[in-house]
N, C-alpha and C positions, 0 to 999 in steps of 0.2 A: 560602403558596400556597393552605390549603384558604381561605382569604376571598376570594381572587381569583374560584377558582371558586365558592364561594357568591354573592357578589354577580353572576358572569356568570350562575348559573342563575337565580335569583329576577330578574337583569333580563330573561331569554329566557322565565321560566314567563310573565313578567307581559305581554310581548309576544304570545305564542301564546294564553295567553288572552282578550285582547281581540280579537283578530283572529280566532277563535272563536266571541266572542258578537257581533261584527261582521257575520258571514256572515248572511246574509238566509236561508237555508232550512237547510243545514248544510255535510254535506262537499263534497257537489257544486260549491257557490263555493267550495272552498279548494283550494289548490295541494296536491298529494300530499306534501308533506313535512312536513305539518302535524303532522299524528297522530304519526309514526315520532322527528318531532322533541320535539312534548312528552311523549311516553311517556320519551323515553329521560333529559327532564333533568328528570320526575318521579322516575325511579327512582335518578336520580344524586347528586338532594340528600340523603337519609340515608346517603349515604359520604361526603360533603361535610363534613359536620358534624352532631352525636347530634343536635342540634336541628330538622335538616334533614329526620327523619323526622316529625314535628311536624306541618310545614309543610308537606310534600306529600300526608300523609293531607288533614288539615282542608281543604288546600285544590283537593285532585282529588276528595272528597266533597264541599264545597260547591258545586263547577260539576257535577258527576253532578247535585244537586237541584234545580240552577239551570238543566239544559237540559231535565231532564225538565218542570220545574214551566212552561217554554217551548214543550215538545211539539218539541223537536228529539231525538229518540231517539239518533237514530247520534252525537250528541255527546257525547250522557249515557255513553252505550257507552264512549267513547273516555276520558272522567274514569273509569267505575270501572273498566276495566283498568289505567289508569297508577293507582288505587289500590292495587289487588291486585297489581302492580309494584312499589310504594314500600313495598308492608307485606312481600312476601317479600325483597326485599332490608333492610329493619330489620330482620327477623328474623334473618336471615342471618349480619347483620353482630350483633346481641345475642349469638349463639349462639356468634360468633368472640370476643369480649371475655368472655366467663364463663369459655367455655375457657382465656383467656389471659393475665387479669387477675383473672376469680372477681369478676367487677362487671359489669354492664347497660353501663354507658357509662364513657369513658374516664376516668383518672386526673385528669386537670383537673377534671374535674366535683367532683368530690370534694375536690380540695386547694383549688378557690377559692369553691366554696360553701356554705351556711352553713345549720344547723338555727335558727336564730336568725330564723324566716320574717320579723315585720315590722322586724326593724332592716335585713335583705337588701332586703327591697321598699322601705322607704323610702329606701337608696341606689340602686335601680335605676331609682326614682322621679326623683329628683335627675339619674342619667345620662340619660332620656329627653329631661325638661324642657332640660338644657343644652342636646343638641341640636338639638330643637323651637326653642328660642329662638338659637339664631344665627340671623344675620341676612339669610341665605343661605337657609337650611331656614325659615325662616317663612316668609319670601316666598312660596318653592315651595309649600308647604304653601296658604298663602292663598289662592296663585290657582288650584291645583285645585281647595280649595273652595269658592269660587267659582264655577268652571265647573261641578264637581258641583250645587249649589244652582242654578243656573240652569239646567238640564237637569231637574234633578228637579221643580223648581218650572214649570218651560214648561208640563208636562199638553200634551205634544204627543201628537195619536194618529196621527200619521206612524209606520209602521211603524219606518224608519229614522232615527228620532229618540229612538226606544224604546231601542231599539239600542246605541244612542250614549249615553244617560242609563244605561243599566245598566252599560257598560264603565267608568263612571266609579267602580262599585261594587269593581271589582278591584283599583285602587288603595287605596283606602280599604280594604279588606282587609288589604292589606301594611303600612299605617301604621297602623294597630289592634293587627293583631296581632304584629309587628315587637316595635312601643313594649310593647305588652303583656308580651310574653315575656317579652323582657329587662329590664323594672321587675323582673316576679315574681323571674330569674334574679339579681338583683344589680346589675346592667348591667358594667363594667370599668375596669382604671384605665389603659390605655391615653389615648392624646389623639387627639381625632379621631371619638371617637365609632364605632370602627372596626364595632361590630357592626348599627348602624345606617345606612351607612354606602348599603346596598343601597338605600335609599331614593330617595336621592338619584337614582340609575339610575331608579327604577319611577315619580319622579315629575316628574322635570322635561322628560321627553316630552311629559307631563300640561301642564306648565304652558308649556311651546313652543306648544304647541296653541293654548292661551287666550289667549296672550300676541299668537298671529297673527292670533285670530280679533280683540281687540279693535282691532290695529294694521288691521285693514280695515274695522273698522266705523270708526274713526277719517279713514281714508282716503278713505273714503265719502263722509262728512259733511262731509270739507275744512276737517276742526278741528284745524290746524298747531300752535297752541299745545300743543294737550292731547297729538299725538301728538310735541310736543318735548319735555313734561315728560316723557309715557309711556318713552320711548328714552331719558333722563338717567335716572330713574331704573333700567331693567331692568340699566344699564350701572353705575352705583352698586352694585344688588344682584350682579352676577356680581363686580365688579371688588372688591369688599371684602374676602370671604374667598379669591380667590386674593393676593390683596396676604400677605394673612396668612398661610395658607399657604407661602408661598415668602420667608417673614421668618424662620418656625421650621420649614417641613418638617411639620406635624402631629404634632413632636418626637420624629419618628421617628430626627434622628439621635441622641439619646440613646440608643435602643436599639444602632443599629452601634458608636456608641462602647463600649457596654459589652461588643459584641460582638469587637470588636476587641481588646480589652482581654483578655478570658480567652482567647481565642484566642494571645495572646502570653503568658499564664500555663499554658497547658495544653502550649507549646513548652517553656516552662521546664522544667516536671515529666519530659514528655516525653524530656528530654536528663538524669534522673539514672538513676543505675544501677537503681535498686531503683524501681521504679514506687509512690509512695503511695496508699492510698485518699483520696479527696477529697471533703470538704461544700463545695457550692459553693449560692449562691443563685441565680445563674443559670446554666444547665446548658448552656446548646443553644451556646456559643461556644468552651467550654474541649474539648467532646466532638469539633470540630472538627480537632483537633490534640492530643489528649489519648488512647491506648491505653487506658490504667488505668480500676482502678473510678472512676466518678463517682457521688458520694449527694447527688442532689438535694431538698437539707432543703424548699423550698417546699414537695414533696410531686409535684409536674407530673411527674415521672418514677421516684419514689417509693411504692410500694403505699401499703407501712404508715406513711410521715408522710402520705401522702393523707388515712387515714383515721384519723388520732391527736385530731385536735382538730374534731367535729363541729359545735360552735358556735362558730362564729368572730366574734361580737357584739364592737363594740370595736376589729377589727383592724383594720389599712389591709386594701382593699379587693384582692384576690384573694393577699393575703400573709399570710396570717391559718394556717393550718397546720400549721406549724412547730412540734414537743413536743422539750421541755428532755431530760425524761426519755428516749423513745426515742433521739434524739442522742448521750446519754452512755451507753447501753447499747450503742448499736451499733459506737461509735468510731471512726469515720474516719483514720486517720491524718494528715489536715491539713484544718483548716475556711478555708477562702478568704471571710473575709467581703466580699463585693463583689467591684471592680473597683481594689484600691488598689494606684497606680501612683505611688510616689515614692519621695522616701531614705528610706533606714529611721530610723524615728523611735521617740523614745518611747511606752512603753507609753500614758500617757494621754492619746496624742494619737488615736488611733483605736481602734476604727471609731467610723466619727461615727453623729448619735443617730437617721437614720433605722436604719442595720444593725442598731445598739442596740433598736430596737422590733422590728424583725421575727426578730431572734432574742430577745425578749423580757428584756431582760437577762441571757441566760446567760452574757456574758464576763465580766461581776463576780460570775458564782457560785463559791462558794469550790471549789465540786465539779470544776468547769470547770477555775481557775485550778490547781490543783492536777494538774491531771492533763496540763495543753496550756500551752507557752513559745510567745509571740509570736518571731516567726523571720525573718528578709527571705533572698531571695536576685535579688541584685541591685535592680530597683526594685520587688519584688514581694513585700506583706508578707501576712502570713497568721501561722496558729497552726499549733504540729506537737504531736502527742505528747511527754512527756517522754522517754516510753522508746524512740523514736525517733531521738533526738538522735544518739546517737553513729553511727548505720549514715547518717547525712547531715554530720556535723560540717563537712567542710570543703567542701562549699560554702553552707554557714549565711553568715548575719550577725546578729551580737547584737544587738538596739536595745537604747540608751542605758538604765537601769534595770531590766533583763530580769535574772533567775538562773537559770542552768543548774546 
C-alpha cells in the first residue's frame, strides 16, 4: 500500500508542479485547489516512505528557487511552506521512530542496507540501467528527451514557450533523482523495478504530449507513411511490456504464493496447544494467521538481526542480514525455512541452496544441528528445538533419517 500511495503522490507532486510553472503570472491563473492540494501531498510523502522526506524537501526548495529566480513571489511562498510542511512532519515522524525503534528510519532500512557503499551502488547501478533499458522505459525516456531538447534548444522568447521549456525540467528532476537515489540506495530485488516504478506515471504524460504533438506535425504535412511507421511502432512499444507483464505478473505472483504458503503454516502452529516461537524468513503471511511470537531472521521486523550484520557485501541483494550467532542465542523454538510445502522428506533433501545462502549455512552448523531435529507436521516441514520435542511429539512427523 505505501508504493501505491507513493507513486500517486510523486505522479500528483509532478502534475501540480507543472501546472504551476505553466501559469503565466501566478495564482491568479490557477484554480484554488492548487496550493491546498500540493501543500498537502508535499507533506504526505515523508509518511509515505523515509525517502519521501528526501524528495519533498529537495524538491519544494528547488521550485521556492525556481519561482523566485522567475519573479513569481506568491509561488515561491507556496514551495517554502509545503517545505517547512515536509520538514515538520519528518521530523515528527524521526521523533516517533527513535522513541519506538531507538533508529531515525525504519527497520528495513537497516536489515537491507549495506555499509559496503560501492558494491551497494554498484547493484543499484545495475537496478537503475535494467529499468532505463526496458523497452518500454526507453522509449518514454527518449521521447521526453526529445521534446526536452527541442524546447530547450528552440531559444523561443515567447513567454509561453519559456514556460513550456522549463516544465519539461520537472520531469527530468524525478528521473535524476528517482535513478539517483536508488543507485546510491542499493536499488531491490523485487521484479518490476517497483521503486522506480513512479516514473513511468511522471513521464509518459511527457511523452503522450510529444507523441501528439509529432502525430500533427505529421498530419500536417500528409506524410501517411511516416505517420503509419509512427503508430506501428508507439503500438510495438505499449504492446511489448504489457504482453510481458501479463505472461509473469511482474512476478508478483511468487510473492502471494509464498504468502499463501505461511499463511497456511501460521494455521498449523496456530491449531497446537502450546504456541512456538518461530524464525521465519518471510514474516508478513505466517503473522496473518499466526498469534505466537514470530522472529523475523531477515531482520524487516527484527531490531537487533536488523542491525547484526552492517556490511552485507556478497549477499543477495536485500537478504543479506541474517547472524548465525544472534539466532542461536536467541532460539526460536522452530526455524521455518521458506515456504516448504510437501511430504516429509529426508534430511538432505532440503532446504534447497537459495535458503542455504541466506541463512548462510547454518543448518549444517554442528551448533545448529545439535540443538534443532528437522520435523514435518503434515505437508509442512521446518526445524523444532530438541528439547521441545516431547511437549509436540504426536503431532510431529519423523523424516526418513532424522534422530530424536
Amino acid at each position: 500500500m505505501d508504493l501505491t500511495i507513493w507513486v500517486l503522490g510523486l505522479t500528483i507532486l509532478n502534475y501540480l508542479s507543472i501546472r504551476m510553472i505553466l501559469s503565466p503570472s501566478g495564482p491568479a491563473d490557477l484554480p484554488k485547489w492548487i496550493a491546498p492540494s500540493f501543500l498537502t501531498i508535499t507533506v504526505t510523502l515523508p509518511a509515505a516512505r523515509p525517502e519521501g522526506a528526501a524528495i519533498a524537501l529537495a524538491f519544494s526548495l528547488a521550485l521556492a528557487g525556481y519561482f523566485a529566480w522567475r519573479r513569481k513571489l506568491a509561488l515561491s511562498l507556496w514551495a517554502v511552506g509545503a517545505f517547512f510542511g515536509a520538514a515538520a512532519v519528518a521530523v515528527c515522524i524521526t521523533l516517533w521512530r527513535l522513541s519506538y525503534f531507538g533508529y531515525p528510519v525504519p527497520n528495513t532500512f537497516y536489515a537491507k542496507e549495506s555499509t559496503g557503499i560501492i558494491a551497494q551502488a554498484k547493484l543499484g547501478a545495475i537496478y537503475a540501467m535494467h529499468f532505463l533499458l526496458d523497452s518500454a522505459t526507453t522509449s518514454i525516456v527518449a521521447i521526453c528527451c526529445g521534446l526536452a531538447a527541442y524546447g530547450w534548444f528552440r531559444k523561443s522568447k515567447v513567454d509561453r514557450e519559456t514556460r513550456r521549456r522549463d516544465a519539461t525540467a520537472i520531469p527530468a528532476l524525478f528521473l535524476i533523482g528517482l535513478c539517483g537515489m536508488y543507485a546510491a540506495l542499493g536499488g531491490d530485488h523485487f521484479q518490476s523495478s517497483r521503486f522506480l516504478q513512479p516514473l513511468v506515471s511522471v513521464l509518459s504524460p511527457i511523452a503522450g504530449a510529444a507523441s501528439i504533438l509529432v502525430w500533427r506535425a505529421l498530419l500536417k504535412d500528409q506524410r501517411r507513411p511516416a505517420m503509419i511507421a509512427a503508430s506501428l511502432a508507439l503500438v510495438g512499444i505499449i504492446a511489448a511490456p504489457i504482453a510481458r507483464f501479463a505472461n509473469n505478473g511482474g512476478g508478483i505472483r511468487d510473492e502471494f504464493r509464498i504468502a499463501d504458503r505461511l499463511r497456511y503454516a501460521g494455521q498449523i502452529f496456530e491449531a497446537l496447544p502450546q504456541h512456538p516461537s518461530v524464525g521465519v524468513i518471510a514474516a508478513g503471511g505466517i503473522k496473518r494467521t499466526y498469534s505466537g511470537f514470530v522472529y523475523d531472521i531477515m531482520g524487516l521486523n527484527w531490531v537487533e538481526m536488523a542491525h547484526a550484520v552492517p556490511d552485507k557485501t556478497g549477499a543477495f541483494r536485500d537478504h543479506g542480514a541474517f547472524e548465525e550467532s544472534l539466532f542461536l542465542t536467541t532460539e526460536p523454538d522452530v526455524l521455518l525455512p521458506g515456504d516448504l510445502l510437501s511430504p516429509c522428506q529426508p534430511m538432505n533433501v532440503w532446504p534447497n541452496g537459495f535458503i542455504r545462502m541466506l541463512l548462510k549455512g547454518m543448518t549444517e552448523d554442528k551448533r545448529f544441528t545439535d540443538f534443532y531435529a528437522q520435523a514435518c507436521i503434515k505437508d509442512l516441514q521446518f526445524y523444532i528445538r530438541r528439547d521441545r520435542l516431547s511437549a509436540y511429539s504426536r503431532f510431529l512427523q519423523k523424516p526418513q533419517g532424522e534422530t530424536w
